[in-house]
C-alpha positions in Angstrom: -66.5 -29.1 17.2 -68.5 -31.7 18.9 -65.6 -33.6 19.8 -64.5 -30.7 21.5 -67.3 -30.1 23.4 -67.8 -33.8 24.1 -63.9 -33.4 25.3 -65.0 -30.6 27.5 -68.0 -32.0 29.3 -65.5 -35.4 29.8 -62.9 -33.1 31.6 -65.4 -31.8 34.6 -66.7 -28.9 35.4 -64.1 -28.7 38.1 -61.3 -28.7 35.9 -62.7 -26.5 33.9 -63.1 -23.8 36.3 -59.8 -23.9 37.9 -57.9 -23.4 34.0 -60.4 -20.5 33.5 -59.1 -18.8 37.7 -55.7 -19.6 35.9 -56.2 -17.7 33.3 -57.5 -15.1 35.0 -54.5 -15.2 37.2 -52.1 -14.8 34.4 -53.3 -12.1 32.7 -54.1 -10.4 36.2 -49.7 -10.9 36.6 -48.9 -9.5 33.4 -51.4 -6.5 33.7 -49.4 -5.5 37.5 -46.0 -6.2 36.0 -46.6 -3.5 32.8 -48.4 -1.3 35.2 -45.8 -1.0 37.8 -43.0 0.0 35.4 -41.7 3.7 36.2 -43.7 6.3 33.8 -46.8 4.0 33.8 -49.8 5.9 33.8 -51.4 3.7 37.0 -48.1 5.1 39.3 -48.5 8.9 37.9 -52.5 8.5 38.8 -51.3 7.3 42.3 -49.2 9.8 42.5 -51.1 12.8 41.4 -54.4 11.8 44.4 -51.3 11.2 46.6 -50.6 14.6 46.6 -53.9 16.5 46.2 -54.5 14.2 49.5 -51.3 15.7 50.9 -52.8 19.3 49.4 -55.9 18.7 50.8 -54.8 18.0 54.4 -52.4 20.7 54.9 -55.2 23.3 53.8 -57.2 21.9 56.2 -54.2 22.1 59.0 -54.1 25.7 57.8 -57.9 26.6 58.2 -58.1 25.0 62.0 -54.9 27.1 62.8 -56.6 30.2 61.2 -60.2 29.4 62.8 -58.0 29.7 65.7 -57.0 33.1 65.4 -60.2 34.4 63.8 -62.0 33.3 66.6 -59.7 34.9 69.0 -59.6 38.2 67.2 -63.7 37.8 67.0 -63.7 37.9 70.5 -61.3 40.8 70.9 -63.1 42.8 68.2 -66.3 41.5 69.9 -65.4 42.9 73.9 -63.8 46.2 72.0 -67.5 46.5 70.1 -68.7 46.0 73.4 -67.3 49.0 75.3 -67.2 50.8 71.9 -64.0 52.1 72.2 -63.9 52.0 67.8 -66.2 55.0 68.4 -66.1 58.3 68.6 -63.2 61.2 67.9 -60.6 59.6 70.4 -61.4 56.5 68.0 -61.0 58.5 64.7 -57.8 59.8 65.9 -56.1 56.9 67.0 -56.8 55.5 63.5 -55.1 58.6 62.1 -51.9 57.7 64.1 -52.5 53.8 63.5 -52.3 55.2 59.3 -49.8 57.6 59.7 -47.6 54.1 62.0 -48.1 52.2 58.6 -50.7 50.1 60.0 -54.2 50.2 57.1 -55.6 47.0 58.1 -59.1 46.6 59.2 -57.9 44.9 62.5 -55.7 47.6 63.2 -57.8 49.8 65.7 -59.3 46.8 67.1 -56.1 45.3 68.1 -54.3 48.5 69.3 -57.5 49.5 71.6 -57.4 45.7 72.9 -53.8 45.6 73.8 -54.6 49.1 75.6 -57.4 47.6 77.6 -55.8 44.2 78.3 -52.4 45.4 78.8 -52.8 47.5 81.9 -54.5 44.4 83.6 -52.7 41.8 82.9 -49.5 43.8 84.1 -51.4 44.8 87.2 -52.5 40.9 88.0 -48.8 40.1 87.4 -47.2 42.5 89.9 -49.6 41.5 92.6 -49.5 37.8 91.8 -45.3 38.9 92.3 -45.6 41.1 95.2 -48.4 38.6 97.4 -45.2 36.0 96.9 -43.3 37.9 98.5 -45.1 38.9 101.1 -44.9 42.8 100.9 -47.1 45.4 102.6 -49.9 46.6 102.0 -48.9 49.7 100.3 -46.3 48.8 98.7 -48.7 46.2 96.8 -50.6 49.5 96.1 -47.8 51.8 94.9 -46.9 49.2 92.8 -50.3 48.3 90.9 -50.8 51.7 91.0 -47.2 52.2 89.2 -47.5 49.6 86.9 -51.2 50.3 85.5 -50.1 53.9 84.8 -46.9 52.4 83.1 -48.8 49.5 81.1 -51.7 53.0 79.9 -49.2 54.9 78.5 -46.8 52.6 77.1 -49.0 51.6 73.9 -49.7 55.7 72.5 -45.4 55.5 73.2 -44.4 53.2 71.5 -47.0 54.0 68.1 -45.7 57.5 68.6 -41.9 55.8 68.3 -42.8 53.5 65.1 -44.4 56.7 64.0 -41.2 58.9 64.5 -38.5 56.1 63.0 -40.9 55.9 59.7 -40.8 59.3 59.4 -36.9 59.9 59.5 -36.3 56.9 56.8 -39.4 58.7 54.7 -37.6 61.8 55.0 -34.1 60.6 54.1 -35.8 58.7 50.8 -37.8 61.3 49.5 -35.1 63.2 47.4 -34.1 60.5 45.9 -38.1 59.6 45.2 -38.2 62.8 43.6 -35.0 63.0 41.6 -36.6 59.4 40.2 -39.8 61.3 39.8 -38.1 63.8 37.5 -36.4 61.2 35.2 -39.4 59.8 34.7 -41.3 63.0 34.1 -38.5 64.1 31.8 -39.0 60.4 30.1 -42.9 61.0 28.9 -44.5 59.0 31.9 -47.3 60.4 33.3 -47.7 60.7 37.3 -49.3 57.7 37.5 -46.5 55.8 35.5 -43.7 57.4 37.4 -45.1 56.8 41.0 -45.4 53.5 39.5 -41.8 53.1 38.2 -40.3 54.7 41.0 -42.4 52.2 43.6 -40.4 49.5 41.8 -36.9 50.6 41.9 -37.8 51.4 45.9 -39.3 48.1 46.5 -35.5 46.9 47.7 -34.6 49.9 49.2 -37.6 51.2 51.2 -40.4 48.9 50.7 -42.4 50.8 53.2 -41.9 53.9 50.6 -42.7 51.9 47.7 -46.0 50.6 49.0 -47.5 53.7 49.7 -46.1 55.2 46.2 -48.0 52.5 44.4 -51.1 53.0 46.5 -51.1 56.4 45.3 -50.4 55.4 42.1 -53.7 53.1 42.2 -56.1 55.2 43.9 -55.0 57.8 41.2 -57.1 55.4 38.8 -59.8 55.2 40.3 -60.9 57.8 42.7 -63.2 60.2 41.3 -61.0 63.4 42.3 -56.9 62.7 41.8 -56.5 65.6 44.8 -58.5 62.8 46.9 -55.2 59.8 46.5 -52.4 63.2 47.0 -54.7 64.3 50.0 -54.6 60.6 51.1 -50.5 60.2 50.7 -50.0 63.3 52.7 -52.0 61.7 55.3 -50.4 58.7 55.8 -47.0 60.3 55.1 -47.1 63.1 57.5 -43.7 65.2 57.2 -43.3 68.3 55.6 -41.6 67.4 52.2 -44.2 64.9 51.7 -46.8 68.2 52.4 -44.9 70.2 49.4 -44.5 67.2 47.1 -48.8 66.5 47.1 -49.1 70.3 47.2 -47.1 70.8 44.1 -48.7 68.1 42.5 -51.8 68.9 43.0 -51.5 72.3 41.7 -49.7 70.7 38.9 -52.8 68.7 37.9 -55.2 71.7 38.9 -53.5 74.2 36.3 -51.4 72.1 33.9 -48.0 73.2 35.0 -45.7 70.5 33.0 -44.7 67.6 35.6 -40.6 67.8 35.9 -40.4 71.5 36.1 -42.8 71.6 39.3 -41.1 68.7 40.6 -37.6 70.1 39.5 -38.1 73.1 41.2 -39.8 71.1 44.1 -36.5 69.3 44.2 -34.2 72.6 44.2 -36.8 73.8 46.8 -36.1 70.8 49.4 -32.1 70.7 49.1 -32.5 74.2 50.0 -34.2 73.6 53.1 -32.0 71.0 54.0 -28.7 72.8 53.7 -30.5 75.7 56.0 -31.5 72.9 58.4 -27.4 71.8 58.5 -26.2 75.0 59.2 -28.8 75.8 61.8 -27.8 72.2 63.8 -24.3 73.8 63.3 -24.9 76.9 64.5 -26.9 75.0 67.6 -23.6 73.1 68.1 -21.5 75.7 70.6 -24.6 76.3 72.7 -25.3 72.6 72.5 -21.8 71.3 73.9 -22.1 73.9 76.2 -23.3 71.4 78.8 -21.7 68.3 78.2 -18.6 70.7 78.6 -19.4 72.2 82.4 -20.2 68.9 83.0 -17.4 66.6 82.0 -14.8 68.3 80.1 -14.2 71.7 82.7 -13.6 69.2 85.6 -10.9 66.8 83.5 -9.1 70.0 82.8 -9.0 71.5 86.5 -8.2 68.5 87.8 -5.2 67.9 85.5 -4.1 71.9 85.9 -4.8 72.2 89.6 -4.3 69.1 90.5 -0.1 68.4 91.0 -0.1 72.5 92.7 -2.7 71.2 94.9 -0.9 68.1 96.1 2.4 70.3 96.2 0.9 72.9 98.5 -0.7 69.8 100.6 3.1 68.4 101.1 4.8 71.3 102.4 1.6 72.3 104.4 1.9 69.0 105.9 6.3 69.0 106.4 
């Protein structure tokens, strides 16, 4: 042992150090060589903050482009406040039509009251922005603003009044098939929360608007305090009239404990009924509907091919 040490102390402190940085170097190679081996548990840590990084900076992307909006729809909801056009019965009933459209979000009214006041003026600057580069008088700068603001006030309750009117033919074309499923179920042992909740499901690839509005009846039927109050709110956002008879029977249903699929059977019945009697009234319509087109298209064809070589006859001898 002291000949070792005596061995040490004769090699230099210099020496020394530089075998000990070798060392160190060594074992600092064969610890990067094993950790950089596929599987290692170094490359799966480096891997794992590599994403959550990645994670990390697309959530933020995703909050600036949505701080974007919310502060644009702040402002909106902010100059709509300001004028409080959310107020009042013209307010109340515009969110009636925005519901019955399909349209329950918070933002709904704010938005549709926004694009009514924005709409007409940015329309209006257009058309004299187009008519001044033209060059075009006076009035006819007038007439036009004066046109187009009318135009651009209007066109918003149109085209809600349109969504409205297409939502209510698909409704109506799905609803006996909604309550032939209702039926099966009923006859199956479900209850009416259970079926509008089965039936919601199958609908969800044929109808999803139906489907959503089914299960949202089926959830407020939870946990509302009065089930009329989720049946009152379906025939308010569904407003045609077989949707009226289905949350009537129902309710009565629940009111006096009439058995489910015989009220909705008979409900059924009830509905084909009054859709056979609506076919044969379009077909009685029909003569006194082609009436028209027929004076107006059809009567002319036929003089014209009757009268029409006599005519030409009488013209050539007339003229020999």
């Amino acid at each position: 042992m002291n000949g070792l040490v005596s061995t040490m102390i004769g090699w230099g402190g210099d020496n020394l150090m530089s075998a000990v940085l070798a060392a160190l170097m060594l074992a600092a190679m064969i610890v990067g060589f094993f950790a950089a081996e596929p599987g290692s548990p170094l490359l799966t840590r480096l891997g794992t903050l590599k994403d959550r990084v990645s994670g990390k900076v697309a959530v933020a992307k995703k909050a600036r482009g949505g701080f974007k909006f919310n502060f644009s729809m702040a402002t909106l909801k902010k100059l709509v406040e300001t004028l409080r056009l959310t107020h009042g019965e013209e307010a109340q009933s515009t969110a009636d039509k925005l519901l019955k459209a399909g349209y329950r979000s918070r933002e709904a009214l704010v938005i549709y009251m926004g694009i009514r006041l924005l709409l007409p003026i940015i329309l209006t600057t257009l058309v004299f922005v187009v008519v001044a580069m033209f060059h075009l008088p006076v009035a006819q700068l007038a007439l036009s603003g004066t046109g187009i603001a009318v135009f651009a006030t209007y066109l918003p309750p149109m085209v809600l009044k349109k969504i409205t009117a297409s939502r209510n033919r698909r409704f109506t074309r799905a609803l006996p098939d909604v309550l032939d499923l209702l039926v099966i179920c009923a006859e199956g042992g479900l209850s009416l929360d259970g079926s509008l909740s089965r039936v919601s499901k199958e609908f969800r690839r044929f109808l999803p608007e139906m489907a959503d509005e089914l299960a949202l009846t089926g959830i407020e039927l939870g946990f509302l305090p009065q089930r009329r109050d989720a049946l009152d709110n379906l025939s308010k956002r569904v407003d045609i009239p077989g949707m009226h008879s289905l949350t009537h029977t129902l309710i009565q249903t629940e009111k006096y404990g009439t058995p489910l699929a015989q009220s909705l059977r008979a409900l059924s019945a009830e509905l084909r009924s009054e859709r056979m009697l609506k076919a044969e009234e379009k077909a009685a319509k029909l003569p006194a509907t082609m009436t028209v087109p027929m004076i107006l298209f059809i009567l002319p064809a036929t003089f014209i091919v009757l009268v029409g070589p006599a005519a030409v006859n009488v013209y050539r001898v007339m003229h020999h």
